[in-house]
N, C-alpha and C positions, 0 to 999 in steps of 0.2 A: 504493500500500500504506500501511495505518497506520501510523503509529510505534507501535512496540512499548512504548517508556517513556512514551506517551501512553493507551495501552491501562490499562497496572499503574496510571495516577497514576487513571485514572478509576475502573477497579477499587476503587480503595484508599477513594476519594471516598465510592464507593456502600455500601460496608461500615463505614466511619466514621459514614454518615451514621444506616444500621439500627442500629449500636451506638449511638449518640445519642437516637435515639425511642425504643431497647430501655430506655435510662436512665432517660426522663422515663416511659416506661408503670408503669415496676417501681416508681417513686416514688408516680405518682397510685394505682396499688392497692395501696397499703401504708394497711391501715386501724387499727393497734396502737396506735399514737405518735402525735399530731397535732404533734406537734416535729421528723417526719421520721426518717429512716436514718440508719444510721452506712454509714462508707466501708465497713465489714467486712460491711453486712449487705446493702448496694448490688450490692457484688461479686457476696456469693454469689448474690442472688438472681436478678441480671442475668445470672450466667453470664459477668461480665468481670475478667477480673484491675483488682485496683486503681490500679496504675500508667495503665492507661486509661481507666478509670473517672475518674484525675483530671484527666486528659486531654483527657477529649470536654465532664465536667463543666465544666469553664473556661471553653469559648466557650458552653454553655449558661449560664452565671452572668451571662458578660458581655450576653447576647440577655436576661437576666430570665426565660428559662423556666425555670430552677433557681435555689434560692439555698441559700447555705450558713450555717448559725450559728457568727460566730465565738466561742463558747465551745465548745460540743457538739461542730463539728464534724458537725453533721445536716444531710441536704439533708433541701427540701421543694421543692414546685412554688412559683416565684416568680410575679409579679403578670402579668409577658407573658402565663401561661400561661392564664390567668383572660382577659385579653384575646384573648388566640384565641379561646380558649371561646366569651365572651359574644358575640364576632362569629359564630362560627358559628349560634347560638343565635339571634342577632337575625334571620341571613338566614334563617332557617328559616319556610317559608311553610308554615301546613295544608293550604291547596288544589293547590298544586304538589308537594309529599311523596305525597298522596296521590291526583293524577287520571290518571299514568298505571295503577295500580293499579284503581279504581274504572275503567275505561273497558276494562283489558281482562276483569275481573268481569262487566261489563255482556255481553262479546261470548261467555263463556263460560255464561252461564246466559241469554243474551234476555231479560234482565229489568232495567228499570230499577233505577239504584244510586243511594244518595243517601248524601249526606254532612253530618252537624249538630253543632251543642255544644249546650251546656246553660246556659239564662240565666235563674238563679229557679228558675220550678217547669217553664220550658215550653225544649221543643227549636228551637233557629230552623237551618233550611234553607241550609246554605253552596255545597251545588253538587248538580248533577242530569244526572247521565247515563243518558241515554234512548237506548231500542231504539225508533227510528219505525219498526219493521216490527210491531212490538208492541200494544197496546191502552197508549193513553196516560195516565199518572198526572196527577192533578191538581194535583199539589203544584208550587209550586216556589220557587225561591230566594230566598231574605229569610224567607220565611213560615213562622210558629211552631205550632207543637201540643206537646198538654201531655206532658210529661212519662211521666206512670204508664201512660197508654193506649196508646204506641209500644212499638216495639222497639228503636227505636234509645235512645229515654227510659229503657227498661227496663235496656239494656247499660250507658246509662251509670252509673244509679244504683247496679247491681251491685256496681262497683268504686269507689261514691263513699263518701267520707267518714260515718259514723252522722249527722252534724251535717247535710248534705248530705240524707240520705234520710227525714231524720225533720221539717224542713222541708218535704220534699214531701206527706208525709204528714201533716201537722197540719193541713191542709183538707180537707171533703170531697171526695171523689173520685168527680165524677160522674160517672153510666154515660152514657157517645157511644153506645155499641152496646147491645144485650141479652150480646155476651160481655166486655163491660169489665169488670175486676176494679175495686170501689170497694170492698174488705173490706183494710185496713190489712196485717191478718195474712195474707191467703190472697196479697198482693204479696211480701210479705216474704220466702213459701216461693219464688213464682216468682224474686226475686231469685234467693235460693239454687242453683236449679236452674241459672240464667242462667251461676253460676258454676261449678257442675257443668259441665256443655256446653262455654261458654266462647260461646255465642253466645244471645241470646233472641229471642222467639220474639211476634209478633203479630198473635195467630189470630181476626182480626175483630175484634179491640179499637175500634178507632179511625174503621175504614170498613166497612159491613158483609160488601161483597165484597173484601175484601182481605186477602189474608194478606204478612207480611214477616217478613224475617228482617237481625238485627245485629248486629253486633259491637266493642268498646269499640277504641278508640285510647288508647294512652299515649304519652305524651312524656318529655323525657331523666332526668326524676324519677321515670317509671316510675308518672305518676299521670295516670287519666285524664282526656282532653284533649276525645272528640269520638266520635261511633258512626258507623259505616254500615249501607248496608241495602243488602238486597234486596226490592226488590216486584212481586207482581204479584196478578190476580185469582185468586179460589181455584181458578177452573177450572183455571188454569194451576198456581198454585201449591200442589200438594194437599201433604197432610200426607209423603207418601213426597217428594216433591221437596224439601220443609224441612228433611228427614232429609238430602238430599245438599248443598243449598246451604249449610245452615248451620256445617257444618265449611269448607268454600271458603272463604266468610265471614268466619270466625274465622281463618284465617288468611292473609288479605288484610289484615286489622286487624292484626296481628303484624307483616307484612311494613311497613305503612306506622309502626308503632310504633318499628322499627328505626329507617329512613332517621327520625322520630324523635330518637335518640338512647337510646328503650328499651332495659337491659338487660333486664331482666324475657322481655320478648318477643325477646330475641336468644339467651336459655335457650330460650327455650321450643322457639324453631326447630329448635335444633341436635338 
């Protein structure tokens, strides 16, 4: 049998320790003061009385996940905190966040998924998961195509910077297919619509049997990082299917935006 006063101490452990991350959360969203809380306003918003509030605060000062100003009297987040952070941050791989995502997309729609960022004007290729029961894409990993004629080029520009899209657009944009948009302003609306939907859309742009379909990734800034796709030939992929994939799509690119660090797409879910 347990010990019963080993039970209450582990008990006690587990609940000191929630009240501790309850401290450091209610500090990092406190967005009024860039000089931090008061003990009064810790409390109330923690839901902890101050007596242990000053309590759990202590060994968090002494670890540097909090610090305190000795005038004020205000916690902020100390420098460890920043160091967990950037470690988390640094392990964060784009391919491994998001390939089981992308692989089981691939098994839910039989259609090849692909995953890119954006370098210049043109998208490069970081990973390809293929249906070999499927009719095979030609693309693959390393290998760049431009920008304005994708879908996934398309999602990213959507949510990129004016600076960002007005760079892509300050060359001609030439037609790959007879349906590539090279008119500045008629991209501009599609953007638009991109962000209407939340997914966009590559109805023969770039190959002429091929349609796909994208959607933006964000990272812990909540800016975007990288798109995915879905592709296949039009036979397969008619406009009613683009209708279904493209929601999937868009939010597979939320899910992998979270594991991220995305609020933005952690709203969005809920």
């Amino acid at each position: 049998m347990s010990d019963p006063e080993d039970t209450s101490e582990k008990r006690n452990s587990s609940s000191s320790l929630r009240k501790a991350l309850s401290l450091l959360s209610t500090v990092a969203e406190q967005p009024t003061d860039p000089e931090g809380m008061s003990l009064l306003e810790l409390a109330k918003r923690s839901g902890i009385n101050k007596s242990t509030v000053l309590r759990l605060s202590a060994a968090l000062i002494d670890e540097n996940l909090l610090e305190r100003d000795r005038q004020s009297g205000k916690f902020r987040l100390g420098f460890g905190s920043l160091r967990l952070g950037q470690s988390y941050l640094d392990s964060l791989d784009l391919r491994s966040a998001a390939n089981a995502e992308l692989r089981s997309l691939m098994r839910k729609t039989a259609n090849t998924v692909h995953l890119v960022v954006l370098s210049g004007h043109e998208v490069v290729y970081l990973d390809k998961v293929e249906d070999e029961a499927t009719v095979r894409m030609a693309s693959r990993v390393g290998a760049t195509m431009p920008a304005y004629c994708t879908a996934v080029g398309k999602a990213i520009m959507a949510y990129s910077s004016e600076e960002v899209v007005a760079s892509i657009l300050s060359v001609p944009l030439a037609p790959i297919t007879p349906k590539t948009i090279t008119d500045p302003a008629a991209l501009r609306q599609e953007l638009a619509a991109v962000r209407r939907r939340g997914y966009a859309i590559d109805d023969r742009e770039n190959e002429p049997e091929v349609r796909c379909v994208a959607a933006p990734i964000f990272n812990h800034d909540d800016v975007v990082v990288a798109a995915l796709s879905v592709s296949s030939l039009t036979s397969r992929m008619t406009p009613a299917k683009v209708r279904e994939v493209g929601p999937m799509a868009a939010a597979v690119g939320l899910r992998i935006s979270v594991k991220l660090g995305s609020r933005r797409a952690a709203a969005l879910l809920t």
